[in-house]
N, C-alpha and C positions, 0 to 999 in steps of 0.2 A: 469657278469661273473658267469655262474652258471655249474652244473654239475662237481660237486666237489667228485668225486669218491677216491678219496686218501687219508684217512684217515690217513697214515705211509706211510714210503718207500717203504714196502716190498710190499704194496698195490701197490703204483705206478710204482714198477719197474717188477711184475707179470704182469699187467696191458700193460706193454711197450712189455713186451717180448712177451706176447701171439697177442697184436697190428703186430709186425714185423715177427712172426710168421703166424698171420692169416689175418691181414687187407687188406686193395682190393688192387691191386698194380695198379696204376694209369698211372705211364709208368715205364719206364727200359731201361737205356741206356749205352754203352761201350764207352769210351774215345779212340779214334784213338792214340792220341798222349801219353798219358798214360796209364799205368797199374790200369785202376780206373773203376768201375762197380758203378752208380748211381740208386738208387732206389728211386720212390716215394709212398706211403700210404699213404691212408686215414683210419685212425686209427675208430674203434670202441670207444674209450674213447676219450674225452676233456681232455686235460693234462693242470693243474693248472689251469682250469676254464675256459681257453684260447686256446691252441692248437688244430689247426684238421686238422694239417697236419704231418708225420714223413719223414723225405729225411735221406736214408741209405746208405752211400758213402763206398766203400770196395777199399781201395787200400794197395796196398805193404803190405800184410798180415794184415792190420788194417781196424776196422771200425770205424766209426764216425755217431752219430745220431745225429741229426738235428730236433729241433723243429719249425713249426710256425706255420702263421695262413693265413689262405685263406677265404674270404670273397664273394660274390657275390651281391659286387651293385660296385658303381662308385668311392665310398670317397675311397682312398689309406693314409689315414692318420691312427693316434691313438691319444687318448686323453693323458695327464700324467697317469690320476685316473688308466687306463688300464694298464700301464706298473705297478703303486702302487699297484697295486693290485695280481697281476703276485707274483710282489718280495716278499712282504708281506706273500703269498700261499707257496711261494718256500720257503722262513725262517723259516716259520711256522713247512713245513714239512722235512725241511734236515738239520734246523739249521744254528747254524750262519758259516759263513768262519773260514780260520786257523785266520787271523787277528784281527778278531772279532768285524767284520764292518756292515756286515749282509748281 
């Protein structure tokens, strides 16, 4: 896991905005049955060392970002070390929860 551009949040979240703002739109599609507009990106930054993908969902005046990660070979699995490693990046940089679990 590398490509650790995040130093802060304000890093990460300029990083997100100008992603959803300028990153390649991959597809875009309209839900028949609902009021919902899906977007996909492929972001310019690795988000927590991990991410390179962003899914922009708009419904009922709300949006929703969506992180994951897209690969190109055959294994669909992950290791633990990978997800420890994600949480660890994310506590690091936003801190613990309201509970104080991490």
């Amino acid at each position: 896991m590398s490509n650790n551009f995040e130093p802060n949040t304000d890093t990460f979240f300029d990083l997100l905005f100008n992603d959803l703002k300028n990153g390649l739109v991959i597809s875009s599609k309209s839900s028949i049955q609902y009021s919902r507009q899906s977007t996909i990106i492929k972001p310019n930054a690795i988000y927590l060392g991990y991410f390179n993908k962003i899914d922009r969902i708009k419904e009922d005046n709300q949006v929703f970002i969506f992180l994951s990660r897209t690969t190109h070979n055959y294994s669909y699995f992950s290791f633990y070390r990978e997800y420890e490693g994600v949480v660890n990046k994310a506590v690091k940089l936003f801190g613990l929860d309201r509970n104080f679990r991490g």
